[in-house]
C-alpha positions as a LaTeX table, in Angstrom:
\begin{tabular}{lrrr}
\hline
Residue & $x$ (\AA) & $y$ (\AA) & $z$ (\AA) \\
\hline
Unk1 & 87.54 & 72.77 & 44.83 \\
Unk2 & 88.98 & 70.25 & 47.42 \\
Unk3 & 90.45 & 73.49 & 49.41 \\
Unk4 & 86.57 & 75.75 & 49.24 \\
Unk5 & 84.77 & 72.12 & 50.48 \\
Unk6 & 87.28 & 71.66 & 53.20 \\
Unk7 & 86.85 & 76.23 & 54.27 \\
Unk8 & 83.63 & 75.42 & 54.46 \\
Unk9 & 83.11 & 72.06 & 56.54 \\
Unk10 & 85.68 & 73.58 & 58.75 \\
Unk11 & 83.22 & 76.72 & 59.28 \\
Unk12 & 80.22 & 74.33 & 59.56 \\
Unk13 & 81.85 & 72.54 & 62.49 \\
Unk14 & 82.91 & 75.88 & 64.16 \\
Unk15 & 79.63 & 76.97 & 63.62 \\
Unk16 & 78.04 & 73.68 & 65.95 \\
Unk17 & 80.92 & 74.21 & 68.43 \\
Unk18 & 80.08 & 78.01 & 68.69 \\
Unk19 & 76.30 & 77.53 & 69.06 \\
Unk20 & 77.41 & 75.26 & 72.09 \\
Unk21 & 79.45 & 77.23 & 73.58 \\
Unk22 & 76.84 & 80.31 & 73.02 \\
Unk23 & 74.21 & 78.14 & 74.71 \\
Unk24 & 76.25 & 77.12 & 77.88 \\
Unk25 & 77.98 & 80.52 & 78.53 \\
Unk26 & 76.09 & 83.31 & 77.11 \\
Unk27 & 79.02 & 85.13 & 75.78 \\
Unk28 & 80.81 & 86.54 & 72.76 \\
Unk29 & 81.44 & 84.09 & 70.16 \\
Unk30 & 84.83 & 83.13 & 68.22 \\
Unk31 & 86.25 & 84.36 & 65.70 \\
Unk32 & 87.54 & 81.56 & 63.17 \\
Unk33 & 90.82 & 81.93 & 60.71 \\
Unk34 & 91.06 & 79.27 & 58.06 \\
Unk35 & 94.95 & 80.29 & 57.14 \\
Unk36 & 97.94 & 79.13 & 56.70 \\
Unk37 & 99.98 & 81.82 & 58.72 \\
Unk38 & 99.02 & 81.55 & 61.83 \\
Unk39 & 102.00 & 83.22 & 63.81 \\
Unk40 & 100.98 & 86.88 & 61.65 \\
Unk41 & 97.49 & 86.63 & 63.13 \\
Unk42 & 98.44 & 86.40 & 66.53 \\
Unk43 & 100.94 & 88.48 & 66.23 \\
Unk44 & 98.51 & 90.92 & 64.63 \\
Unk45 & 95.95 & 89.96 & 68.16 \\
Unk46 & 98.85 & 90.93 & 70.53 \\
Unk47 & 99.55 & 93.70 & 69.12 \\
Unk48 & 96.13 & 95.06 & 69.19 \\
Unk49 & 95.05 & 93.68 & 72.70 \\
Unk50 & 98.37 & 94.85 & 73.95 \\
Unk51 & 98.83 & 98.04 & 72.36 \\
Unk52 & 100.66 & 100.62 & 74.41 \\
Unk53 & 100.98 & 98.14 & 77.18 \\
Unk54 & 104.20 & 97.12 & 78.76 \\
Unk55 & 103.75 & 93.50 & 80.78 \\
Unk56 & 104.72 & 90.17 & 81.12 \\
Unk57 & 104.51 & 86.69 & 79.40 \\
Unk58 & 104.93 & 83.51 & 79.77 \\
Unk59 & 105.82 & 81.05 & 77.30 \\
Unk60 & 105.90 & 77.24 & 77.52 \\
Unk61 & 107.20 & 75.95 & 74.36 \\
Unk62 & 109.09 & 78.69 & 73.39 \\
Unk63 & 111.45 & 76.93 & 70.67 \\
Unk64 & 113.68 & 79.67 & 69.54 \\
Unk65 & 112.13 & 82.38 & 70.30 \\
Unk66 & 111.68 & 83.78 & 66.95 \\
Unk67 & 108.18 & 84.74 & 66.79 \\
Unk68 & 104.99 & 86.34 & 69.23 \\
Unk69 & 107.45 & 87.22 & 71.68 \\
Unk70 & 110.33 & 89.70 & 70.06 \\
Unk71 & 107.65 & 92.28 & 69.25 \\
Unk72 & 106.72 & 92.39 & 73.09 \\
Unk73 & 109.79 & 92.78 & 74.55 \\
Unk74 & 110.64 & 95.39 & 71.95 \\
Unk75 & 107.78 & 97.34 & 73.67 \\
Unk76 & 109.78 & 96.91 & 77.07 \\
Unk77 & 108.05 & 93.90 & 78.32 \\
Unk78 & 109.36 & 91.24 & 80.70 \\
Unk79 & 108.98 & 87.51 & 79.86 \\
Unk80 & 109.85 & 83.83 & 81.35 \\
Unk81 & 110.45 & 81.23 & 78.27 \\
Unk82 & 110.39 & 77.64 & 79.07 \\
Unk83 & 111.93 & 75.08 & 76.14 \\
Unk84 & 112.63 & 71.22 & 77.05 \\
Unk85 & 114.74 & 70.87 & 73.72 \\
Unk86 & 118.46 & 71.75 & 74.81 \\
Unk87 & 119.76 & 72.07 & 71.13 \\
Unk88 & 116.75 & 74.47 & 70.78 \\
Unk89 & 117.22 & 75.92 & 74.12 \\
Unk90 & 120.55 & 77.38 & 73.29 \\
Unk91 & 119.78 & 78.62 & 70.08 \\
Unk92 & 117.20 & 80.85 & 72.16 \\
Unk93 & 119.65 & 81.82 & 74.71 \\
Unk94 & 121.39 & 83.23 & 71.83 \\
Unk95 & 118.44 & 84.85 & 69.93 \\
Unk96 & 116.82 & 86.70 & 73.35 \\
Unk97 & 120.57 & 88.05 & 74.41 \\
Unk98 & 120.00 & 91.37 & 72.86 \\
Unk99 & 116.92 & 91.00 & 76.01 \\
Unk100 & 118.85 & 88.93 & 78.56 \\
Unk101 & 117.84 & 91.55 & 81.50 \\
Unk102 & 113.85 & 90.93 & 80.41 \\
Unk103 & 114.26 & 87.55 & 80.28 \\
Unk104 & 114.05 & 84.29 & 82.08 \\
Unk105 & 114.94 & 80.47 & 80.42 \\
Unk106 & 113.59 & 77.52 & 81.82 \\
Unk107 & 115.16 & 74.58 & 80.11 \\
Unk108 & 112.48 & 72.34 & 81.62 \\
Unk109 & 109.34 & 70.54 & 79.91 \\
Unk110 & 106.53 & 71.51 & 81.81 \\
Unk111 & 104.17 & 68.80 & 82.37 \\
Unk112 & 101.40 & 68.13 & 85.49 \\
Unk113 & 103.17 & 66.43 & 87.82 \\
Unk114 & 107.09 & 66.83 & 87.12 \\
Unk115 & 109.63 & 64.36 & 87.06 \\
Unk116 & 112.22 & 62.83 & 84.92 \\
Unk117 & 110.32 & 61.23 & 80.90 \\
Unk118 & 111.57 & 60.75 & 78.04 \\
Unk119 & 111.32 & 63.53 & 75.26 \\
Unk120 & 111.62 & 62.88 & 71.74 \\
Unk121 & 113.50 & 64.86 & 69.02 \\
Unk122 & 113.14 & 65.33 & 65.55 \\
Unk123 & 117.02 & 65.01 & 64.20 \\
Unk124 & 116.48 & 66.85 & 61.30 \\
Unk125 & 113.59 & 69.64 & 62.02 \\
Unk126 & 113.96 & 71.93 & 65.55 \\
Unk127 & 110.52 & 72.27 & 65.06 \\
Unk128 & 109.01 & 68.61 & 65.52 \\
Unk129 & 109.28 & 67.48 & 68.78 \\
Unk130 & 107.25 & 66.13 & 71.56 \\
Unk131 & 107.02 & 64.46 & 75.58 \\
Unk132 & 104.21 & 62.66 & 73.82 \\
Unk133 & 105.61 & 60.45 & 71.04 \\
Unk134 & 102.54 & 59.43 & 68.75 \\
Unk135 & 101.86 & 63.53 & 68.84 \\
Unk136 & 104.71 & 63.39 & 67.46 \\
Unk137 & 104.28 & 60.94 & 64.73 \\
Unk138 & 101.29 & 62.89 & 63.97 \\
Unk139 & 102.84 & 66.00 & 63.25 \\
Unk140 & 105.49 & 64.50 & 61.20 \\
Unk141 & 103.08 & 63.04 & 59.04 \\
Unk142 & 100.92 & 66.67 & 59.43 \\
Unk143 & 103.97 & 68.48 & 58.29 \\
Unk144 & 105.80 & 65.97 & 55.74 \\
Unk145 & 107.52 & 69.08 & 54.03 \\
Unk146 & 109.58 & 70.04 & 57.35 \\
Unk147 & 111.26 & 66.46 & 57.55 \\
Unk148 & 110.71 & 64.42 & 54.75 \\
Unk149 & 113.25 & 61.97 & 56.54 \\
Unk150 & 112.28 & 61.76 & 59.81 \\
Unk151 & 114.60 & 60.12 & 62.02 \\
Unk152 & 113.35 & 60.70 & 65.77 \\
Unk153 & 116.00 & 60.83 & 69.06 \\
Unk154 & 114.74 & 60.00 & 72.22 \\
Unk155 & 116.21 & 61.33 & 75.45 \\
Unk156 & 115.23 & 61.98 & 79.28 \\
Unk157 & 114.64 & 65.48 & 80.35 \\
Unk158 & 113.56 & 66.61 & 83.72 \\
Unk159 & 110.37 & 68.06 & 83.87 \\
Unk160 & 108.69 & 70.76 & 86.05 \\
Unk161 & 105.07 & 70.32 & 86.53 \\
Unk162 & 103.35 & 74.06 & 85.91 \\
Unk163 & 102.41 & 74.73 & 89.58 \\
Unk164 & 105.89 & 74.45 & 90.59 \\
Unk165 & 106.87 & 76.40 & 87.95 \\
Unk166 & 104.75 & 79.42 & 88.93 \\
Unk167 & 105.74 & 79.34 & 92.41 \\
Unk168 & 108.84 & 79.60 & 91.31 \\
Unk169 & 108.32 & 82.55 & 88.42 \\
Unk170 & 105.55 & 83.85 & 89.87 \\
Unk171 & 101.85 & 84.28 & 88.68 \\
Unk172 & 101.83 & 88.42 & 87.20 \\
Unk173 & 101.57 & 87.33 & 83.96 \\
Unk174 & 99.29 & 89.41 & 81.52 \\
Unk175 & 99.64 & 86.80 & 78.33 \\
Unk176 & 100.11 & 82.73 & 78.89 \\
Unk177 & 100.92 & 80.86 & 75.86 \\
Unk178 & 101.16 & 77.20 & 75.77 \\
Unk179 & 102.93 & 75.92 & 72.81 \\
Unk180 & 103.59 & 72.32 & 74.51 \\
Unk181 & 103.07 & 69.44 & 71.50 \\
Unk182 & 100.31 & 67.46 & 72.44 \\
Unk183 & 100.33 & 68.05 & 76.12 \\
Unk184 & 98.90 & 71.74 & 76.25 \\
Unk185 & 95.54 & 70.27 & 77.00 \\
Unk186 & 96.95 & 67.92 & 80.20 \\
Unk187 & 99.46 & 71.50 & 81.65 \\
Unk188 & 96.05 & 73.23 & 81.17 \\
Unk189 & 94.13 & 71.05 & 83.34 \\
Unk190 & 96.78 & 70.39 & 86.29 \\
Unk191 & 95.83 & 73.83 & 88.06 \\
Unk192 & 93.66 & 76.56 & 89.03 \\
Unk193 & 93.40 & 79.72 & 86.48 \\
Unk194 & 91.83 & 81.92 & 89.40 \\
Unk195 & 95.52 & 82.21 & 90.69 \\
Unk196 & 96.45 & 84.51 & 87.55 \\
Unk197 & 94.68 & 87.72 & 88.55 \\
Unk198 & 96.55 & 89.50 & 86.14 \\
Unk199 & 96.16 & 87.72 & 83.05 \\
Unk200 & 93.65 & 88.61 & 80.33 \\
Unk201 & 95.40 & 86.67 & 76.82 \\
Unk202 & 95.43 & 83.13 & 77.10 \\
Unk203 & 96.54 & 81.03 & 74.10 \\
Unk204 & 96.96 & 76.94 & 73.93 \\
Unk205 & 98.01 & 74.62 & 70.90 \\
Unk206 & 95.58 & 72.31 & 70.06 \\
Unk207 & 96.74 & 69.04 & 68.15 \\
Unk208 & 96.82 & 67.59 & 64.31 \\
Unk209 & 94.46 & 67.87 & 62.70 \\
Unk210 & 91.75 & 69.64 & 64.80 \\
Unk211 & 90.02 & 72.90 & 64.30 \\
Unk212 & 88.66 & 73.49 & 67.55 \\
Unk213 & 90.03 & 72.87 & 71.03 \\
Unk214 & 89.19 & 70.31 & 73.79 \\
Unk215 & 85.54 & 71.42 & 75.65 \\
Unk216 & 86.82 & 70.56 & 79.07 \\
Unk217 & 89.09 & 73.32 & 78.81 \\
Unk218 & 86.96 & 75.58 & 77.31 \\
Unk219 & 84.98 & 75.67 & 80.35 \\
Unk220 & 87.76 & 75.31 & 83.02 \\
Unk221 & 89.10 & 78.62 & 81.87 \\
Unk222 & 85.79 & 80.15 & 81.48 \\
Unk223 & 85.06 & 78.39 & 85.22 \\
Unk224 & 88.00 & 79.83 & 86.84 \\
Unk225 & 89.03 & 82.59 & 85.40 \\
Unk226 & 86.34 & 84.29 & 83.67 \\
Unk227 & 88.11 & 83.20 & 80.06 \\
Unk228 & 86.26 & 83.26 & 76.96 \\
Unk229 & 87.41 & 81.51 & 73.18 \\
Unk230 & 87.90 & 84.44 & 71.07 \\
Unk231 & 89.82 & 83.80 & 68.33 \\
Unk232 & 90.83 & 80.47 & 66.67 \\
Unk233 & 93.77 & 80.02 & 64.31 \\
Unk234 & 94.94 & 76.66 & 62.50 \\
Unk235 & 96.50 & 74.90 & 65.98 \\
Unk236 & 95.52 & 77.84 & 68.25 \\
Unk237 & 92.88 & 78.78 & 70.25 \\
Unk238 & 92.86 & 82.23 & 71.67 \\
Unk239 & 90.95 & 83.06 & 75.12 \\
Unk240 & 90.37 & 86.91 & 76.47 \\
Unk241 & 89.43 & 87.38 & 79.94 \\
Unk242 & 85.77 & 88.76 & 80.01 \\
Unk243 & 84.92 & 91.62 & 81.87 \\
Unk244 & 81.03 & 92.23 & 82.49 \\
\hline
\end{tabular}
């Protein structure tokens, strides 16, 4: 009962959000997913908006790799992975070696401005960690059942902000996914989407325990790159370049 009256408030308030968004832009509407496996669905979107395309991604917040982007560089794509986490770092270097020649590792957090901050570390889940450390309360608390004795490590890591990172990388991406724990919204914001010509998939995190992601951004993407919300997912929020 509790789970039908929480589907549908969760539609009702997509529903206002949508009729906003449909009023200020004009363009195709979302498509909401009230699910608890949200790595199959966009998987299931990459494979479909991607099919029989060979490009290039870029992931900030890759953890260990194990997820959207195997299935794209089985299809021969190249990729750049950035993950602040050195424990989880090197458990990706070892999962993407059977790709090392399609790959790049950036064992940087990526942030707006750069610089050396602290980072903090769930000790007992990979999975649970954040630059931002009441994010990271949250999503302890959020997910109780990955560390039900959460003891959190604190360390400095040096941090990259995302316009250095590109000039470094480069900007011929065809998919961006920000994974970044409560600072997606901030890496977002800190630079100008017209420079990625290329890209037509754009996916963020959005934080515990939302449903829909932050407005501002919703219309910086649509503002500078001709982005629209397509798809949201429990935590993610999808965006496909529009073509008219």
């Amino acid at each position: 009962m509790w789970r039908k009256f929480h589907s549908l408030v969760d539609i009702f308030l997509v529903s206002i959000y949508t009729i906003k968004m449909i009023k200020e832009f004009q363009k195709p509407t979302p498509t909401f997913y009230d699910t608890p496996e949200p790595n199959d669905i966009f998987n299931n979107i990459l494979a479909d908006h991607f099919k029989n395309v060979k490009g290039k991604f870029l992931g900030i917040g890759a953890h260990i790799g194990l997820d959207w982007g195997f299935p794209l560089l089985e299809q021969g794509w190249q990729g750049v992975y950035c993950e602040p986490d050195p424990f989880n770092c090197s458990k990706l270097l070892e999962n993407i070696e059977k790709y090392s020649n399609q790959v790049k590792v950036v064992n940087s957090a990526i942030t707006p401005t750069g610089g050396v901050m602290p980072f903090y570390s769930s000790y007992n889940s990979s999975f649970l960690s954040s630059l931002d450390p009441d994010h990271l309360q949250t999503a302890i608390s959020y997910n109780s059942s990955w560390d039900s004795n959460p003891k959190v490590i604190p360390f400095l890591t040096n941090t990259l902000s995302f316009q250095n990172l590109i000039n470094y990388v480069g900007k011929d991406f065809d998919l961006i996914v920000i994974d970044a724990e409560g600072y997606d919204v901030e890496i977002a914001e800190s630079l100008d989407w017209s420079q990625f010509s290329k890209c037509t998939l754009v996916s963020l995190e959005h934080g515990y325990p939302e449903i829909y992601p932050n407005d501002n951004i919703v219309k910086q993407l649509f503002d500078q790159g001709n982005f629209v919300l397509e798809t949201i997912t429990p935590g993610h929020a999808v965006y496909k370049k529009y073509v008219s």
